[in-house]
C-alpha positions as CSV (number, residue, x, y, z in Angstrom):
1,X,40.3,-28.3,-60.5
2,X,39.3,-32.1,-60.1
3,X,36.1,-32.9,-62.1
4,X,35.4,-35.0,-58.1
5,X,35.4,-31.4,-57.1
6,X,33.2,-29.4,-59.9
7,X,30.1,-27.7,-59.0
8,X,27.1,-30.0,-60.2
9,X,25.1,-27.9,-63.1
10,X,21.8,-27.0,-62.0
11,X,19.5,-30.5,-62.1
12,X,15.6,-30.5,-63.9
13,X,13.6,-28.5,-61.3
14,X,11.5,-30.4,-58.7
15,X,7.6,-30.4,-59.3
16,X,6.1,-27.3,-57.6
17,X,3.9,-29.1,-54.7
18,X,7.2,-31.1,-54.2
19,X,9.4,-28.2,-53.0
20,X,8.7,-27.4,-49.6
21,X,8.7,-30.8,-48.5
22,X,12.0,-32.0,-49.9
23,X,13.6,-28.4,-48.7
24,X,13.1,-29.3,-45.5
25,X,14.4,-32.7,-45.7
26,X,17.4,-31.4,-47.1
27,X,18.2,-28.5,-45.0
28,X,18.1,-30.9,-41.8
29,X,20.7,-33.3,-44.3
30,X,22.8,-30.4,-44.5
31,X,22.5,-29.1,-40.8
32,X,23.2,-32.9,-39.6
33,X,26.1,-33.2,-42.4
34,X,28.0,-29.8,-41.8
35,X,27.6,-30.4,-37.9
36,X,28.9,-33.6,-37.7
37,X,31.4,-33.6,-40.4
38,X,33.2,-30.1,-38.3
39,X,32.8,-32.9,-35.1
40,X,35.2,-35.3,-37.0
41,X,37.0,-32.1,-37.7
42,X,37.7,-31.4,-34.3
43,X,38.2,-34.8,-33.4
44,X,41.6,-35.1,-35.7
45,X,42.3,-31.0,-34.8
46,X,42.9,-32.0,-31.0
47,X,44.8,-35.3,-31.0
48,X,48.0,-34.1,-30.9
49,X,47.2,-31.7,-28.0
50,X,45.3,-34.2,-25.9
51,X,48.3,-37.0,-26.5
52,X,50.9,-34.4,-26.1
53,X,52.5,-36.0,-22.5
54,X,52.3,-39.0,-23.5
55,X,54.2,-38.1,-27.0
56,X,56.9,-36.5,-24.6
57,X,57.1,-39.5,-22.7
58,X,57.5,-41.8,-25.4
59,X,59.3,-40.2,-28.0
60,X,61.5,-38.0,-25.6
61,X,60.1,-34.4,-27.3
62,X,60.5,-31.6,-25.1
63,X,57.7,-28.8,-24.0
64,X,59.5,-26.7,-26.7
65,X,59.3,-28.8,-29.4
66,X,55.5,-29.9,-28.9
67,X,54.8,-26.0,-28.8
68,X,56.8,-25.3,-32.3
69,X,54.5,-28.4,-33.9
70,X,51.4,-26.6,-32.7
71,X,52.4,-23.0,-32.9
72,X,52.9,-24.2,-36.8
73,X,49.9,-26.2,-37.0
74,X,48.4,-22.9,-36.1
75,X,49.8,-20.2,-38.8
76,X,49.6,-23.2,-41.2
77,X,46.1,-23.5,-40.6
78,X,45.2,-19.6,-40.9
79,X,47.1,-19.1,-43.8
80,X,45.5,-22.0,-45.4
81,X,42.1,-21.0,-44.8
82,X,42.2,-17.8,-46.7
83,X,43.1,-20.2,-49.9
84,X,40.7,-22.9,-49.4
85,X,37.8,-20.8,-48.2
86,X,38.2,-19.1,-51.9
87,X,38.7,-23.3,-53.2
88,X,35.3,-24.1,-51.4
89,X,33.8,-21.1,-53.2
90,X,34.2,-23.0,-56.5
91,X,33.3,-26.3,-55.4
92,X,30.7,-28.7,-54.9
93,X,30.8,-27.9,-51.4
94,X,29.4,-31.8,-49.8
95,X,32.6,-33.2,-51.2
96,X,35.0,-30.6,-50.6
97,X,33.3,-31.4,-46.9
98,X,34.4,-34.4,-47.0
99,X,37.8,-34.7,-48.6
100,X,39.1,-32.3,-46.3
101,X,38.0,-34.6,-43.4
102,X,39.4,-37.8,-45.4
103,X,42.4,-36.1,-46.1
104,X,43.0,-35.2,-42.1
105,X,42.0,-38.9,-41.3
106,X,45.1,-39.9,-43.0
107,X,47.3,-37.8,-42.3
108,X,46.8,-38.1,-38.9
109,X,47.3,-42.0,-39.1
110,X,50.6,-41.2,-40.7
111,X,51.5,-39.4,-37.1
112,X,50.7,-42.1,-35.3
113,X,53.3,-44.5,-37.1
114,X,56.2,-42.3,-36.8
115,X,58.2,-41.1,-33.6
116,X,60.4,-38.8,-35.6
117,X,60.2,-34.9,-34.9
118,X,60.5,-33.4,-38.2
119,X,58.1,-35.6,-40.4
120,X,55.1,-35.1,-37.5
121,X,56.2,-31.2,-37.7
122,X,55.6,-31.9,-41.7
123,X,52.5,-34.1,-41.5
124,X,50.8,-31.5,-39.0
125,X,51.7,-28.4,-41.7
126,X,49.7,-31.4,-43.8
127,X,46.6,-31.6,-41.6
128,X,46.6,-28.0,-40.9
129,X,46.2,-27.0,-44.8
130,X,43.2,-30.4,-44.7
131,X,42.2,-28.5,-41.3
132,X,41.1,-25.6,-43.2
133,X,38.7,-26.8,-45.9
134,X,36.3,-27.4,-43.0
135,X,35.0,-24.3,-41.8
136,X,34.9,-22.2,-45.0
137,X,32.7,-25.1,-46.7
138,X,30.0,-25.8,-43.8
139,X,29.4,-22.0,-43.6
140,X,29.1,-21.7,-47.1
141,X,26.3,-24.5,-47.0
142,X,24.6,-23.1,-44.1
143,X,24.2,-19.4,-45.9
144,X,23.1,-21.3,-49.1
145,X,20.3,-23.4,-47.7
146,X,19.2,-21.2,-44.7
147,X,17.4,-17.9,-45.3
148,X,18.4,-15.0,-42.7
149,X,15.6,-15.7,-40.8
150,X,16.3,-18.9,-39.4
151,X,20.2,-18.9,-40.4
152,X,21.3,-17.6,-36.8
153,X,20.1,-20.5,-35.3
154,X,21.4,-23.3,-37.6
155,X,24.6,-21.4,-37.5
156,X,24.7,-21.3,-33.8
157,X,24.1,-24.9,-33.8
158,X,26.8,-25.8,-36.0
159,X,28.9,-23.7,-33.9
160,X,28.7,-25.5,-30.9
161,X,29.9,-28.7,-32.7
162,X,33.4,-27.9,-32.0
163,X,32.1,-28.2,-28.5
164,X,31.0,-31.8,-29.1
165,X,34.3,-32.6,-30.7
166,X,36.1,-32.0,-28.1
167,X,34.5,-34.4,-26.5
168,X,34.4,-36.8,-28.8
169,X,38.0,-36.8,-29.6
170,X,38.7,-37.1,-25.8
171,X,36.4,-39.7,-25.5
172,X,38.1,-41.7,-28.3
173,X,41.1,-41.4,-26.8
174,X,40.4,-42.9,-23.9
175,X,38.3,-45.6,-26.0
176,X,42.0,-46.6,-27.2
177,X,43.8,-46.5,-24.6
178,X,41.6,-48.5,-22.7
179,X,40.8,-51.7,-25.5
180,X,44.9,-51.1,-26.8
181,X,46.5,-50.8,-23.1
182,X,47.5,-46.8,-24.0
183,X,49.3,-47.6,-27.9
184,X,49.9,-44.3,-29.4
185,X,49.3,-46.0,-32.6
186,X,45.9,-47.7,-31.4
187,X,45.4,-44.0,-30.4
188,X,45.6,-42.1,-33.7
189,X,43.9,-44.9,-36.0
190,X,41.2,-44.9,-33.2
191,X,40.6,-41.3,-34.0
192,X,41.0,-41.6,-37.8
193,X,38.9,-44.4,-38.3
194,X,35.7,-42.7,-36.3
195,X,36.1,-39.7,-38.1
196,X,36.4,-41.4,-41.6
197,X,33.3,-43.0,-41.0
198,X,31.7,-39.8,-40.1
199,X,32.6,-38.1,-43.0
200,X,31.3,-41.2,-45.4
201,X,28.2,-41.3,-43.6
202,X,27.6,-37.1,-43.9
203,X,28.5,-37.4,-47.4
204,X,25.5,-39.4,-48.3
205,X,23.0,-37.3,-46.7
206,X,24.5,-34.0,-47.8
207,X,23.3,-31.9,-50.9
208,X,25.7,-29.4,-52.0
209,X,23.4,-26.5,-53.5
210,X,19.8,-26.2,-53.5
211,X,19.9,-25.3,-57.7
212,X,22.1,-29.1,-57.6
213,X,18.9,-30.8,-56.5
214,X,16.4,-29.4,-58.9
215,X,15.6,-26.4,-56.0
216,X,14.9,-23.1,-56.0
217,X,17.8,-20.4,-54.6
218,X,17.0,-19.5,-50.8
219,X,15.9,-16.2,-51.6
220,X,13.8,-17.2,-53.8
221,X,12.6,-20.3,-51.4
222,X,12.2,-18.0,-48.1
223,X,10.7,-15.2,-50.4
224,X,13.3,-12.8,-48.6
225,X,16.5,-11.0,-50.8
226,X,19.6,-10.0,-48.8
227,X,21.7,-7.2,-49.8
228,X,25.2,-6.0,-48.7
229,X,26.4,-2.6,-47.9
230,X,25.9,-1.0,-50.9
231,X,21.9,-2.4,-51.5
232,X,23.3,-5.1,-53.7
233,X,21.6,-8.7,-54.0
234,X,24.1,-11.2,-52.5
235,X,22.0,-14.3,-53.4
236,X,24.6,-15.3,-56.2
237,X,26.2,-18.6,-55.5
238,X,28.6,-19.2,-58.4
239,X,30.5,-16.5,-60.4
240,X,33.2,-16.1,-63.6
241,X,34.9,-13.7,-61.5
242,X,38.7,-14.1,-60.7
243,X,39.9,-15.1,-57.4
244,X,41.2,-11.6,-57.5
245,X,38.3,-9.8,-58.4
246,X,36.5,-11.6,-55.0
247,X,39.1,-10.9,-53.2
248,X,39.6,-7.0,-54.0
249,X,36.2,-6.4,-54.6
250,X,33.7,-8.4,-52.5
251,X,36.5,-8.4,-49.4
252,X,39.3,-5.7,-49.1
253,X,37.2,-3.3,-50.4
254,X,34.4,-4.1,-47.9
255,X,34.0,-1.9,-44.8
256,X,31.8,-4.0,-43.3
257,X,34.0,-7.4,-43.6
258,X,36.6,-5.9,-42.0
259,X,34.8,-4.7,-38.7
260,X,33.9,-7.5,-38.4
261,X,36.8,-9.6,-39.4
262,X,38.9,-6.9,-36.7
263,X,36.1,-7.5,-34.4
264,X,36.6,-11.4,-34.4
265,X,40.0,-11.1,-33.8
266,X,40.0,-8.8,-30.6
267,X,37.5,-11.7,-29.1
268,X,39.4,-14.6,-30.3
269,X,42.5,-12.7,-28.1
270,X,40.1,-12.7,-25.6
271,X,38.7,-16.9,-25.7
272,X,42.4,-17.9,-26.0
273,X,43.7,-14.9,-23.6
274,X,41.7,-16.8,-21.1
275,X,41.0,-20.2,-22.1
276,X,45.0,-20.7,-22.8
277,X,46.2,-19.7,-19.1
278,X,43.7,-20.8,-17.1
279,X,45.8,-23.7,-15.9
280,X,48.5,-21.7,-15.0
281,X,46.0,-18.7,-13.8
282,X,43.7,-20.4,-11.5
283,X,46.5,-21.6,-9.0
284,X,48.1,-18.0,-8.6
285,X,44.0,-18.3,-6.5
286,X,44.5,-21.1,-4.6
287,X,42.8,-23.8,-6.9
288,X,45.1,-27.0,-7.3
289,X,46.7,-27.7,-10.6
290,X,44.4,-30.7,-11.2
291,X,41.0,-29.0,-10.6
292,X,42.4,-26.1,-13.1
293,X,42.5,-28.1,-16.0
294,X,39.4,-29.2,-15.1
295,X,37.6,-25.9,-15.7
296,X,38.7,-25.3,-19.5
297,X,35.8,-28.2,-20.1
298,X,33.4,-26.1,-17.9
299,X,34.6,-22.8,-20.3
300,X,34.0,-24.9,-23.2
301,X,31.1,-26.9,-22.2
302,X,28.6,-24.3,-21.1
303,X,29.3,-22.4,-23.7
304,X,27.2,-24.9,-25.9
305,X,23.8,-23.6,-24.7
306,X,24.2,-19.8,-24.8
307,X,26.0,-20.0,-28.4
308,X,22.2,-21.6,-29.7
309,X,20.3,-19.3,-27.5
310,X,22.0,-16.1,-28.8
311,X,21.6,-17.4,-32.7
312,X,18.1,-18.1,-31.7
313,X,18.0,-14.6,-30.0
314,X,19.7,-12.8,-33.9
315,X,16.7,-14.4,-35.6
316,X,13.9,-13.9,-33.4
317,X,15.2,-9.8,-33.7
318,X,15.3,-9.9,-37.2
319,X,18.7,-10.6,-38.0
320,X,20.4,-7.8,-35.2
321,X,23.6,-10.2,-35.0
322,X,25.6,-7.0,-33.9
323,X,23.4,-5.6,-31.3
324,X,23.8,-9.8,-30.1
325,X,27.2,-9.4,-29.5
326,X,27.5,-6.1,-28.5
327,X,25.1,-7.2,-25.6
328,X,27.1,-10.1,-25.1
329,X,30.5,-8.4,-25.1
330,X,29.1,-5.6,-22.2
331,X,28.0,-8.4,-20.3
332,X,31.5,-10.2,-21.1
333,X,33.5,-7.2,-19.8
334,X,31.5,-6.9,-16.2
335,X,32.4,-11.1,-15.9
336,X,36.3,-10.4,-17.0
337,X,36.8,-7.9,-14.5
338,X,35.0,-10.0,-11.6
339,X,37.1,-12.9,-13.0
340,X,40.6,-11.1,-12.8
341,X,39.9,-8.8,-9.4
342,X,38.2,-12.0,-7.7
343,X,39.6,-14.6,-4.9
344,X,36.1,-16.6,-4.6
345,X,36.4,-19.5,-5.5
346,X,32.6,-20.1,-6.0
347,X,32.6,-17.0,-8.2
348,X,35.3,-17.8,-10.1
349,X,33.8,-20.7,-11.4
350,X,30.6,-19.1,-11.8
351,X,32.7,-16.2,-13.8
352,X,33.9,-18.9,-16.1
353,X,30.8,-20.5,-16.7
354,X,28.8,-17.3,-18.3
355,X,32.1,-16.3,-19.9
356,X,31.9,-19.4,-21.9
357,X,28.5,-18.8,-23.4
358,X,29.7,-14.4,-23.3
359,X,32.4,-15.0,-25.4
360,X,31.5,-18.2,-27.8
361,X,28.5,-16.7,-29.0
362,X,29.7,-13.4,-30.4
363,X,32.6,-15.5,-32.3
364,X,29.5,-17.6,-34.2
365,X,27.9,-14.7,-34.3
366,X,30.4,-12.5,-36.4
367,X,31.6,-15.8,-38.1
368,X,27.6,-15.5,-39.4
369,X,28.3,-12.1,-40.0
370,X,30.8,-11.9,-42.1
371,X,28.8,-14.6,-44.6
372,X,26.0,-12.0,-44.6
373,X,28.0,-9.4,-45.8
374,X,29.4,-10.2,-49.0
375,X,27.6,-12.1,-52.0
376,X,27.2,-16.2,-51.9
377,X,29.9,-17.0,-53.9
378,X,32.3,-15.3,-52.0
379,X,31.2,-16.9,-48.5
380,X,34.0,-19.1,-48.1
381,X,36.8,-16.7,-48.9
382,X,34.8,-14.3,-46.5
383,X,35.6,-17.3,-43.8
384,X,39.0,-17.9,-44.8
385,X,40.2,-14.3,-44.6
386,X,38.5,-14.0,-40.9
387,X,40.0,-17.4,-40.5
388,X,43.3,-15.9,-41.1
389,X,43.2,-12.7,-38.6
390,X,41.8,-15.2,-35.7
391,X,44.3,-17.6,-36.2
392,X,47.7,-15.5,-36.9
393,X,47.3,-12.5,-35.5
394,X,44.3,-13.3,-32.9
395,X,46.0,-16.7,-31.2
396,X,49.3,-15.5,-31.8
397,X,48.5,-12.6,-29.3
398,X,46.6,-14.2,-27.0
399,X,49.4,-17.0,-26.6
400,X,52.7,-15.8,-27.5
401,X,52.5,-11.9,-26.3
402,X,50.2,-12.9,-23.3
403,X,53.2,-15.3,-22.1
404,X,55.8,-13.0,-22.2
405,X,54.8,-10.1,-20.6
406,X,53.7,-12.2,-18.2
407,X,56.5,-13.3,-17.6
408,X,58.1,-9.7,-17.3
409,X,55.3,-7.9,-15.5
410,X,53.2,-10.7,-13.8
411,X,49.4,-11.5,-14.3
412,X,48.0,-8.1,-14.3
413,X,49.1,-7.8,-18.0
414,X,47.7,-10.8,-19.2
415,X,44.0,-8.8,-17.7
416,X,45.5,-5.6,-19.2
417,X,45.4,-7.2,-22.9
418,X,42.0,-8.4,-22.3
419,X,40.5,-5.6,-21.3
420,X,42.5,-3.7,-24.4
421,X,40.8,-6.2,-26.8
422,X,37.4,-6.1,-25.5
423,X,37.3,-2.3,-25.9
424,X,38.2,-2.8,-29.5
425,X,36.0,-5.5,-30.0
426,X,32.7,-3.1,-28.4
427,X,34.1,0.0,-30.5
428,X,34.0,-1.8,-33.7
429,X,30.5,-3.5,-32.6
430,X,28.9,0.0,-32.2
431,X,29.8,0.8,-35.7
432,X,28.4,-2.5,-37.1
433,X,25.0,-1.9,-34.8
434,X,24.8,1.0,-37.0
435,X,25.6,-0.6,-40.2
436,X,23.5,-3.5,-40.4
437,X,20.6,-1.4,-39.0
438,X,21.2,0.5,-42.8
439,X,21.7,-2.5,-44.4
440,X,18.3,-3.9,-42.8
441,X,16.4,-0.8,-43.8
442,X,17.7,-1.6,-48.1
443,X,16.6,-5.2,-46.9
444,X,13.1,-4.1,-46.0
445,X,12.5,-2.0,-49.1
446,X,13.6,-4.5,-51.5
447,X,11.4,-7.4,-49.7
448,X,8.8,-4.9,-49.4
């Protein structure tokens, strides 16, 4: 590994009446960091889709081909995430952070400076592998400096960045295109060039483990152990153990990991199952083409305060993330079915507007989830191998098989899937209301 990348040894311990104090300055550092370093993220994530007429019109690429670049930009990115979550496991996290984001930055300018197909098809496999050493390395840092009791919300927060990215990348795009008269090149350096500076400004408020700044553990901070399904500590945040050994041990041979890695992928079939076709949805009910692309930002955009409201809802009930999203997805299901058997046009939009905040907060939920169920030094792996289900399998079905039966049996089967997925997804949710209620009963004897 680079020595830019090791793990910093532990540094001389911080004087006791110090402690509490600089904890909390540095949790809000890594909160602000991991936030809006994943904004940056986002902001080099979407480019391509936002500019993708504009590329057609310029460079002559057809629907086809602008699909294939994201389809792979998709399996690239899932695949990779299973890798570089275990990577983020072993590194200091703060710049792991932000070499992914550097990394994306430049890439991304590369695609702005090239019109031919095949080398943006290779420098987008390129940003999906930098892509992936986001999530994985934010989550870890968010389960190392935030105890369970107040992780749901700072998770919840940094959940809803994505949110903000989307916005940000939208409205650097049309920064560009107004100051450089709508140059594709002015377009991706715009992009690249905000989200560089982001992730040199994040990296010097950012501490990668508490133990790096002369801190205590967070169980040992909060005064509260976690275990995992077997009553085990998980508080461990760096190990000898072989990437094989984390992987067999801490994840495949983890019931509760994959529930909940199962249970992320049935909703992510569900977000993309709708978010995906809305445009092409909404008309078959009389809204124009123009107002239907207008309400994937209202799907996105109110999802923002429900995803912080549920995490703040999982802490406030002791950690019940599962009985969260079980809620959630109950509550989900009676909106899909209003959604899909509707004509309204007011309810419609008022279905899309609680599905938003239905469906994002159980996926930052189990994403939280998942973390809490296997050991600290296997966080990031944990992310990368849900990572890899959402994305392949999960996105895959909610794009690809959606389309085409579709397009052999019409728009009821698109409702069909759905509805298929969300009965998985509250299946698997009543086993894991069950589990973590065992796994909080071990928690409560051991903090006892």
């Amino acid at each position: 590994m680079l020595e830019f990348l090791k793990p910093l040894p532990n540094a001389k311990k911080v004087a006791a009446e110090k402690i509490g104090p600089e904890y909390k300055k540095r949790q809000l550092g890594v909160l602000v960091a991991t936030c809006f370093s994943y904004i940056g993220y986002y902001v080099i994530r979407l480019i391509f889709t936002t500019e993708q007429v504009p590329l057609m019109k310029a460079y002559g690429f057809t629907l086809g081909q602008v699909g294939f670049i994201l389809s792979t930009f998709g399996i690239g990115y899932g695949v990779s995430k299973l890798f570089m979550g275990a990577l983020a496991d072993k590194s200091n996290t703060k710049r792991f952070l932000a070499l992914g984001l550097y990394l994306s930055c430049f890439f991304n300018l590369l695609v702005g400076f090239t019109s031919n197909y095949y080398v943006i098809l290779f420098l987008m496999l390129f940003i999906a592998v930098t892509q992936s050493m986001g999530a994985p390395a934010c989550q870890r840092q968010i389960s190392l400096w935030y105890s369970k009791k107040h992780r749901g919300t700072a998770f919840a927060i940094w959940a809803s960045a994505h949110n903000a990215g989307a916005f940000l990348c939208v409205a650097s795009v049309q920064l560009a295109t107004f100051l450089f008269s709508g140059s594709l090149i002015a377009v991706f350096t715009t992009a690249s060039v905000i989200s560089a500076v982001i992730a040199t400004l994040m990296l010097l408020i950012n501490t990668d483990r508490p133990e790096s700044a002369g801190l205590p553990n967070i169980a040992d901070y909060s005064g509260y152990s976690e275990v995992d399904e077997h009553g085990k500590l998980t508080n461990q945040e760096l190990t000898n153990k072989s990437f094989r050994e984390i992987f067999v041990q801490d994840i495949l041979l983890n019931k509760v990991v994959w529930a909940v890695t199962l249970t992320s992928m049935s909703i992510y079939v569900i977000r993309y199952g709708v978010m995906s076709w809305i445009p092409s949805y909404l008309p078959t009910k009389g809204f124009t083409v123009e107002w239907a692309k207008w309400f994937i930002g209202i799907f996105e955009l109110s999802a923002v305060p429900g995803v912080i409201l549920m995490g703040m809802l999982s802490d406030f009930i002791q950690g019940r993330r599962s009985l969260v999203c079980l809620i959630c997805s109950l509550g989900m299901v009676a909106c899909l079915i209003t959604y899909f058997t509707s004509n309204n046009h007011l309810i419609i939009t008022i279905m899309l507007f609680i599905l938003g905040s239905l469906i994002y907060a159980p996926l930052a939920l189990v994403g939280l989830m998942v973390n809490e169920a296997v050991p600290n030094y296997a966080v990031g792996l944990s992310t990368g191998f849900m990572g890899f289900f959402q994305y392949v399998f999960g996105e895959t079905m909610a794009t690809a098989l959606i389309g085409n039966l579709v397009d052999k049996f019409g728009w009821s089967a698109e409702s069909i899937t759905i509805y298929a997925a969300s009965a998985l997804a509250i299946i698997l949710l009543v086993y894991l209301v069950f589990k973590e209620r065992q796994i909080l009963k071990m928690e409560f004897k051991v903090n006892k």
